[in-house]
N, C-alpha and C positions, 0 to 999 in steps of 0.2 A: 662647560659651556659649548653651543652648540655653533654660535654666530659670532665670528669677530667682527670685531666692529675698525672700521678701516681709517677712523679720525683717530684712534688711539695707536693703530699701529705708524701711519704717519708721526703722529704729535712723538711715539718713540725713536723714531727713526732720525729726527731732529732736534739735537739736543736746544739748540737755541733757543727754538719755539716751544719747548718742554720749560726753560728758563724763565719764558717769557708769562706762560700760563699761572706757572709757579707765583711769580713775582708779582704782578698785579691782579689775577686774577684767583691767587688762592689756591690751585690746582693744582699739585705736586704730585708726580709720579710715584716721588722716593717716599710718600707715606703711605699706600695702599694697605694698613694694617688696623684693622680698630682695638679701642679699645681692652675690649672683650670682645668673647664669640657669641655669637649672632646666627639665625637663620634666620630663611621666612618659614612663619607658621605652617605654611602649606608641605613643605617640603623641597619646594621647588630651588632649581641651585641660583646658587649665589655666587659672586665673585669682586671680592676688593680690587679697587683699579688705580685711586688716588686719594689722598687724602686732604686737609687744610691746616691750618697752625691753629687749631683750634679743637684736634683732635676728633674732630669728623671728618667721615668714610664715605667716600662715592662707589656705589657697587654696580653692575651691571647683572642683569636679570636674566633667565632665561630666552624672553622675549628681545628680550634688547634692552629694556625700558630703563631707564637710571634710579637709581634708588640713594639717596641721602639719608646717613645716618650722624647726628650729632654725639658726644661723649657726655652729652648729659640726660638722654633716655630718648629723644625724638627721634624719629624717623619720618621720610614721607618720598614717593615720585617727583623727579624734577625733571621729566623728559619723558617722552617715547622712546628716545635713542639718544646712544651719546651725539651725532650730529645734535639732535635739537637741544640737548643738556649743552650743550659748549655755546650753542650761540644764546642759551637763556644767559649763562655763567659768565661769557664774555659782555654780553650786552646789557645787564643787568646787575652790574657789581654790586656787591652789598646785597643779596636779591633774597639773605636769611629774614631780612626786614620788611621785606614785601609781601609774606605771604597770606596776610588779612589785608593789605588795600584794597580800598572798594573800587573796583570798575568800573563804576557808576561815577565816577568822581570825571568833572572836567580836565580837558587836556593840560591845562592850566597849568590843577594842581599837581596832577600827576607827575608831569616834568618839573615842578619846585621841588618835591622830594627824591626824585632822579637823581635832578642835576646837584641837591644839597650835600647827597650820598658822594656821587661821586668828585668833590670841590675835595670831601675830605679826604680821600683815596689820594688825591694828588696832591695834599699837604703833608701825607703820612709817610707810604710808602710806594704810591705807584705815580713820582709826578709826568712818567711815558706812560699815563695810560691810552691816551686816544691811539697814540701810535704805534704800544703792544697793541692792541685790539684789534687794527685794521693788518698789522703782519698775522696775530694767529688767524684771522676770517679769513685773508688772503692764502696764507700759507695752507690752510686745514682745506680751504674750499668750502666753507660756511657761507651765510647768508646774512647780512647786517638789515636787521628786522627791527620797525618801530617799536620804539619801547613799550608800551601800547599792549603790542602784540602779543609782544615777549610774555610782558605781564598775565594777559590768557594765557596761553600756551603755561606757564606756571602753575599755575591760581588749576587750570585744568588738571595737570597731570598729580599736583597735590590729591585732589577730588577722587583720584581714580586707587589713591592707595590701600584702601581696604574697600572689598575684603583680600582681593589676592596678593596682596605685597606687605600683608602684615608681618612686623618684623617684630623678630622674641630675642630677650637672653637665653641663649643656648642650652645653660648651666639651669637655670629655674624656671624656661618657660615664661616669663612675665614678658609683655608686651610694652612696645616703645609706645608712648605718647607720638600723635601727629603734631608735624610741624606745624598745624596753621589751624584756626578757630573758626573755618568756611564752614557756612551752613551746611548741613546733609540733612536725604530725608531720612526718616524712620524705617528700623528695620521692620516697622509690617507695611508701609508702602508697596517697599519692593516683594515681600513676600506674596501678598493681596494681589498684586497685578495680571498675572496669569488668572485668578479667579474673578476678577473684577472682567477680565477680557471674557470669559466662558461665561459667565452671568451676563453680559450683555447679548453673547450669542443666541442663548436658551432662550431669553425675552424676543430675538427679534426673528427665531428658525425652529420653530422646535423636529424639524428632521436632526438636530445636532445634539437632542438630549441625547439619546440611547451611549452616545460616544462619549458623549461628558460625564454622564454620570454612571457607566458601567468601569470607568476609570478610578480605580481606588484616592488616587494622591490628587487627579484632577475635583473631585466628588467633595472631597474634605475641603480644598482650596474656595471651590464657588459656597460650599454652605460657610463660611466664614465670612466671605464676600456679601453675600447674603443676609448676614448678621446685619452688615456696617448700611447696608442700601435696603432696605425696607419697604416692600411697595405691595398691595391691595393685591395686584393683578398674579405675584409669585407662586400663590398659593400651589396648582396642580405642579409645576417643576419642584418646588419642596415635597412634594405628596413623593414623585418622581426619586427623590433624591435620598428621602427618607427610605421609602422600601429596598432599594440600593445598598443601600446603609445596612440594615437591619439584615437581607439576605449576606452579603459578601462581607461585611466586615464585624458585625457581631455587633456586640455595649461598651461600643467606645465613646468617647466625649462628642464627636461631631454627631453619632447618634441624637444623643441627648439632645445637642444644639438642634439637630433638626425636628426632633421632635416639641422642642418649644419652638420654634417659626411656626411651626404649624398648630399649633395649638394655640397661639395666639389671636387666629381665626377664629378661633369660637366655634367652631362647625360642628354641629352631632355628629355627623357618618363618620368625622374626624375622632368623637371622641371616641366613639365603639370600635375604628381600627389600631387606635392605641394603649384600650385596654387588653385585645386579643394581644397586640402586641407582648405586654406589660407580665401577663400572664402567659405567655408561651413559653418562658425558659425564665428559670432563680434569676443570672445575671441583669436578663432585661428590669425586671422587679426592682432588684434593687438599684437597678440606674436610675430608672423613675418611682423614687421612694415620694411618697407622700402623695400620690396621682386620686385625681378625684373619683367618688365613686360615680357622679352624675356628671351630666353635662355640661348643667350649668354652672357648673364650678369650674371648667377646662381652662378659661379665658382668665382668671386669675391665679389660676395655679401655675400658668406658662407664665404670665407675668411676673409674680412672686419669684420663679425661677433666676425668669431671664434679670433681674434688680438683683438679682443675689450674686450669681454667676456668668453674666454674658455682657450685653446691655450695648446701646448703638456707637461706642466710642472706642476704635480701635487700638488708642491712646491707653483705657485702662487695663488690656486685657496684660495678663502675664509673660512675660520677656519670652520665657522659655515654649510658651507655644508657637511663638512665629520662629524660633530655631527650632522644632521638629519638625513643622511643616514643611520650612525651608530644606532641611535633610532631606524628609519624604520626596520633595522637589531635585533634588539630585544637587543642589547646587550649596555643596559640601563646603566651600570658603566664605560663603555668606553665615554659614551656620557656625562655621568654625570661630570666627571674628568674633562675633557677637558672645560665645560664648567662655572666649577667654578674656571678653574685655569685662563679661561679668565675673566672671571669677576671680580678675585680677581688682578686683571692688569689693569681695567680701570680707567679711568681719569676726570676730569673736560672735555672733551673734547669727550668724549665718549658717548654725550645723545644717541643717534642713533643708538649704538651697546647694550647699555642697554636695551633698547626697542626690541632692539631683543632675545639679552641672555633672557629676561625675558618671551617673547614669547615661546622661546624656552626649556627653564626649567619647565614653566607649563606645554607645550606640554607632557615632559617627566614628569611629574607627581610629578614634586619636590617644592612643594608649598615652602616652607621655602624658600632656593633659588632663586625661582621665586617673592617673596616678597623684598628679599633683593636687587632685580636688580631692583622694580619696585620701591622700599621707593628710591633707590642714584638718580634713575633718576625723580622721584622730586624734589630732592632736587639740581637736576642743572637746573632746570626752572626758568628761569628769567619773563615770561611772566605768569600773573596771571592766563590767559585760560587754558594755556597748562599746569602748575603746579595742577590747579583743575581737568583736565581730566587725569594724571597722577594719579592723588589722587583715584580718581573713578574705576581704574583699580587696586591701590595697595588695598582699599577696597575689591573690590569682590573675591582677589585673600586672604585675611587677612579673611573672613569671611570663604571662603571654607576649611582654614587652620585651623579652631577655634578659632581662635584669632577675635572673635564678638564684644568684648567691644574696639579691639583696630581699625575693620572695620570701629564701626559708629564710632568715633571721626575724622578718614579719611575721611569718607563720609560728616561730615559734614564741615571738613576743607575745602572740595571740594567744596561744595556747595557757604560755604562765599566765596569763591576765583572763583567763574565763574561768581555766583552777583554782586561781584565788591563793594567800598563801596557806601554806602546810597546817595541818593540825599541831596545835601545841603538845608538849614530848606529856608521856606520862607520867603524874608525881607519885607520890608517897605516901600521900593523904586519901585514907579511905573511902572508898567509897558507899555513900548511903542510897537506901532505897525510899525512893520520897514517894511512889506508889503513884506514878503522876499518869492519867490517862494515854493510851497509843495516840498517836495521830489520825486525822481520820481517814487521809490518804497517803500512798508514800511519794515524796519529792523526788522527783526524774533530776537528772543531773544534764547540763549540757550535752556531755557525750553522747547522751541516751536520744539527744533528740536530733531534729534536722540538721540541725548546724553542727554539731556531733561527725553525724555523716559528711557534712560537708568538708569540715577541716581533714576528715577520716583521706577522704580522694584526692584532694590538694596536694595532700605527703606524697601520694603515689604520682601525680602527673609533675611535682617540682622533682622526685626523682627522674622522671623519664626526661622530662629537659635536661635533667642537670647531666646526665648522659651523654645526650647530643653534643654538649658543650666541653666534654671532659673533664668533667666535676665530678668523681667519683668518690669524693670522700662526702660531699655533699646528695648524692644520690645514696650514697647505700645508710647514712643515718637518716635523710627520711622515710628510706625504703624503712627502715629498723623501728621508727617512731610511729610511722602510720598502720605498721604490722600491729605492734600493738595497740593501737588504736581499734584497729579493726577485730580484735581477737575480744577485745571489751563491747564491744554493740551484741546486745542481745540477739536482734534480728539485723543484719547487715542484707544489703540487698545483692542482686547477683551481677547487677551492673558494678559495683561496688569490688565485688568478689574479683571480677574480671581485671577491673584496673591493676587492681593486688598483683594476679597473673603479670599481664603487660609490666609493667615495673620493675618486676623480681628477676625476671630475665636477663634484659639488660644491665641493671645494675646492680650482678653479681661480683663478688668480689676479683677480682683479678689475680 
C-alpha cells in the first residue's frame, strides 16, 4: 500500500481509543484477518486493517477507500477513506442494517430506526456509547455528521463498489455478493453512453463524422446507439458509418447491424450499394444471407432481420455484447465484473455460454477466470471428444497463466480422452472373411487433423515453460510426447517443425 492513512496510525498509537472503537463500535485492531483469502478482482492491492466479532474484515484499498468484507460471502465500499469509514462506523452503529434504507424516507423515521439501533447497543454491550463516540471523534479528529449524512455518504460508497472493488475468493475466483440491494443501472447504460454522446454529436455537427466514425471502437459504440434511438433523419451518418464498417473493419456484427438501419429505409440506391456490397468478398455474402434480389423486398428483409436479431430494446440484447464493447472501450473492470458475476450464475446447462465467458475473459486478459470458465466446461462434457478438446484449451490457457505442471496433466488428460481406450488384446478365435465391402473413404484420426497439430505444439511450448520454471522432468516428457506426436503427422507444418527446434534445446537432459 501506497497511502497510510493517518486515523489508523493514531487510533494504533492509542491503546485506549483502540478499546474504545473495539468495544462499542465493533472495530478491533487485533482481528485484521479474514476469514479466507480474498482479493479484488482487478488485482489491485488489498490490505486487512480490522476486523468485527462477527468475523468480518475492513480492508483499505489502494486508493484509500474502505472496503467491508463479511464471513458470509458480502462485500461492499463503506468510505472514500478511513477518515470517513470511522465517522460512518462511529456515527452509525449498527450501519450492516442500513444499507437498503430509503433516503427518501422522513427525518422522522429515519432517526426512529437510529435511535432504536442504537437503545440496543446500550442495553447490550456498549452502555458508554454516546461518550466512546465523542472520545474517538475527538481523539481521531473526525467530524460528528448528521445521521442523514452519514447515511448518503454509505448508501454512496456502497453504489461505487463494482466494478473496481470487486472482491473474489482467492482460491476459486467466485465473487462476494454486495452488501445492499440499491438500485443500479444496467450494464448497457453505462456501456451506451459514450455512443449515445457521439450520436448526439453527428445529428447536431456533421464536421465530427470523419472522427467518429473512422474510430473503430467509437463506430461500433454509436451504430448500437443507433439501434436503441431511431430516427427518419439518421439515415446519411448510417450510410457514413456503414462504409467505415465495411472498408476498416470487414463482417463483423456491427457491420450487419448497420447495414439493417439502413436498410430499413427502403431506399433503392441503398439497395444496389449493398448488394455490390454483399457480393464483393464470400464473408460479406454470407453475413447478409438471405438479402433480397430486388428492392422492393429491402424493407422487410431488414425488418425480418432486425425482429430476429437486433430490435429497439437494449434490455433484450445479449449480456456478452455490452462486455466486449465495454473491453473495446478500454474500460477493462466494467467488463471484468460483469463477466464474472455471469459465470459465477452458470449451470449444468450453460456449456455454450461457458465457452464464451471463457473466450471472452482471455480476450480481456484475465487468465485465472478464463481457466475457471474453461476447467466447469469440461467438466459438463459428457462426450469424450469434446471433454478432451476442452482440456486442450484449459491447457494452454493454464500454461500461459503459470500453472505448467497443472497444463501438462490437462494436456495429457486430453490426449487419453481423444484416443479413446486401447483396442481390445487379440483372442484365439479365428478369424473369418465375411467379404464385406471397403469403406468408401478412409477415417482421419484426430492426430491427423487440426487439433492433432494443435495438441502436437502445446507439448513443445509446456516444455519451454516448464524450463523457465525448472521443471525438467516435466519439460523433457513433453519434449519426448510431442516428438512423437509430431513424427506421426503426415504433413507437419514448418512452424510446427520450428517449435520442435525451440523446445529441444532447452530441455535437454542435464
Amino acid at each position: 500500500m501506497t497511502r497510510p492513512d493517518s486515523v489508523l496510525t493514531v487510533l494504533r498509537r492509542h491503546p485506549d481509543l483502540a478499546r474504545l472503537a473495539a468495544g462499542s463500535f465493533d472495530f478491533d485492531l487485533d482481528r485484521a484477518e479474514h476469514v479466507e483469502e480474498v482479493r479484488l478482482a482487478s488485482g489491485a492491492p488489498l490490505r486487512a486493517v480490522a476486523g468485527d466479532d462477527t468475523g468480518g474484515t475492513y480492508f483499505t484499498c489502494a486508493d484509500g477507500a474502505v472496503l467491508y468484507a463479511s464471513s458470509e460471502g458480502g462485500a461492499g465500499l463503506i468510505g472514500a477513506g478511513m477518515d470517513e469509514a470511522l465517522e460512518i462506523l462511529f456515527g452509525l452503529p449498527g450501519w450492516h442494517d442500513y444499507t437498503d434504507l430509503d433516503l427518501a424516507a422522513d427525518d422522522e423515521a429515519l432517526e426512529a430506526v437510529f435511535n432504536r439501533t442504537e437503545d440496543e447497543i446500550r442495553g447490550s454491550y456498549g452502555p458508554e456509547l454516546d461518550a466512546d463516540r465523542s472520545a474517538l471523534l475527538s481523539g481521531l479528529g473526525l467530524r460528528r455528521l448528521p445521521r442523514r449524512e452519514l447515511l448518503h455518504r454509505l448508501q454512496e460508497s456502497l453504489l461505487r463498489t463494482e466494478p473496481e472493488f470487486l472482491l473474489v475468493n482467492a482460491d476459486e475466483g467466485c465473487a462476494y455478493a454486495l452488501l445492499d440491494r440499491l438500485p443500479r443501472p444496467p450494464l448497457w447504460q453505462a456501456v451506451l453512453a459514450p455512443g449515445r454522446a457521439d450520436l448526439a454529436r453527428m445529428r447536431a455537427d456533421r464536421t465530427c463524422w470523419d472522427a467518429i466514425a473512422n474510430d473503430p471502437v467509437r463506430r461500433a459504440t454509436v451504430l448500437r446507439a443507433a439501434q436503441y434511438d431511431r430516427q427518419p433523419g439518421d439515415l446519411q451518418l448510417l450510410r457514413v458509418l456503414l462504409q467505415q464498417e465495411a472498408v476498416h473493419s470487414g463482417p463483423t456484427e456491427e457491420l450487419r447491424l448497420a447495414v439493417v438501419l439502413v436498410g430499413l429505409h427502403g431506399k433503392t440506391e441503398d439497395h444496389a450499394l449493398l448488394r455490390s456490397l454483399r457480393e464483393s468478398d464470400p464473408d460479406f455474402h454470407f453475413l447478409l444471407g438471405g438479402f433480397p434480389d430486388s428492392a422492393r423486398g429491402l424493407t422487410q428483409w431488414a425488418a425480418d432481420f432486425d425482429e430476429s436479431n437486433y430490435g429497439p430494446d437494449p434490455h433484450d440484447e445479449f449480456d456478452l455484447t455490452w462486455t466486449a464493447l465495454a473491453r473495446r472501450q478500454g474500460r477493462t473492470e466494467l467488463a471484468r465484473a460483469a463477466l464474472i458475476r455471469i459465470l459465477d450464475d452458470t449451470g449444468p446447462r450453460d456449456g455454450a455460454l461457458l465457452g464464451l465467458l471463457a473466450n471472452e475473459l482471455n480476450a480481456l486478459g484475465d487468465l485465472g477466470q478464463a481457466i475457471r470458465a474453461r476447467r466447469l466446461l469440461a467438466s459438463l462434457q459428457d462426450d469424450a471428444g469434446r471433454r478432451g478438446s476442452a482440456l486442450v484449451h484449459l491447457a494452454s490457457l493454464q500454461r500461459r497463466h503459470g500453472e505448467v505442471e497443472a497444463a501438462w496433466q490437462s494436456l495429457q488428460r486430453a490426449v487419453a480422452l481423444l484416443d479413446g481406450p486401447p483396442p481390445p488384446p487379440p483372442t484365439d478365435q479365428p478369424a473369418f472373411d465375411l467379404d464385406l465391402p471397403e469403406p468408401p473413404c478412409r477415417t482421419f484420426t484426430w492426430r491427423e487433423l487440426g487439433l492433432g497439430v494443435m495438441v502436437t505444439e502445446e507439448h513443445f511450448l509446456i516444455a519451454q515453460a516448464a524450463v523457465s520454471l525448472g521443471l525438467h522432468d516435466v519439460a523433457q516428457e513433453a519434449l519426448r510426447s510431442g516428438k512423437t506426436m509430431l513424427d506421426g503427422l503426415s504433413h507437419p507444418t514448418e512452424n510446427l517443425r520450428q517449435a520442435a527446434e525451440v523446445a529441444q534445446t532447452p530441455a535437454a537432459p542435464r
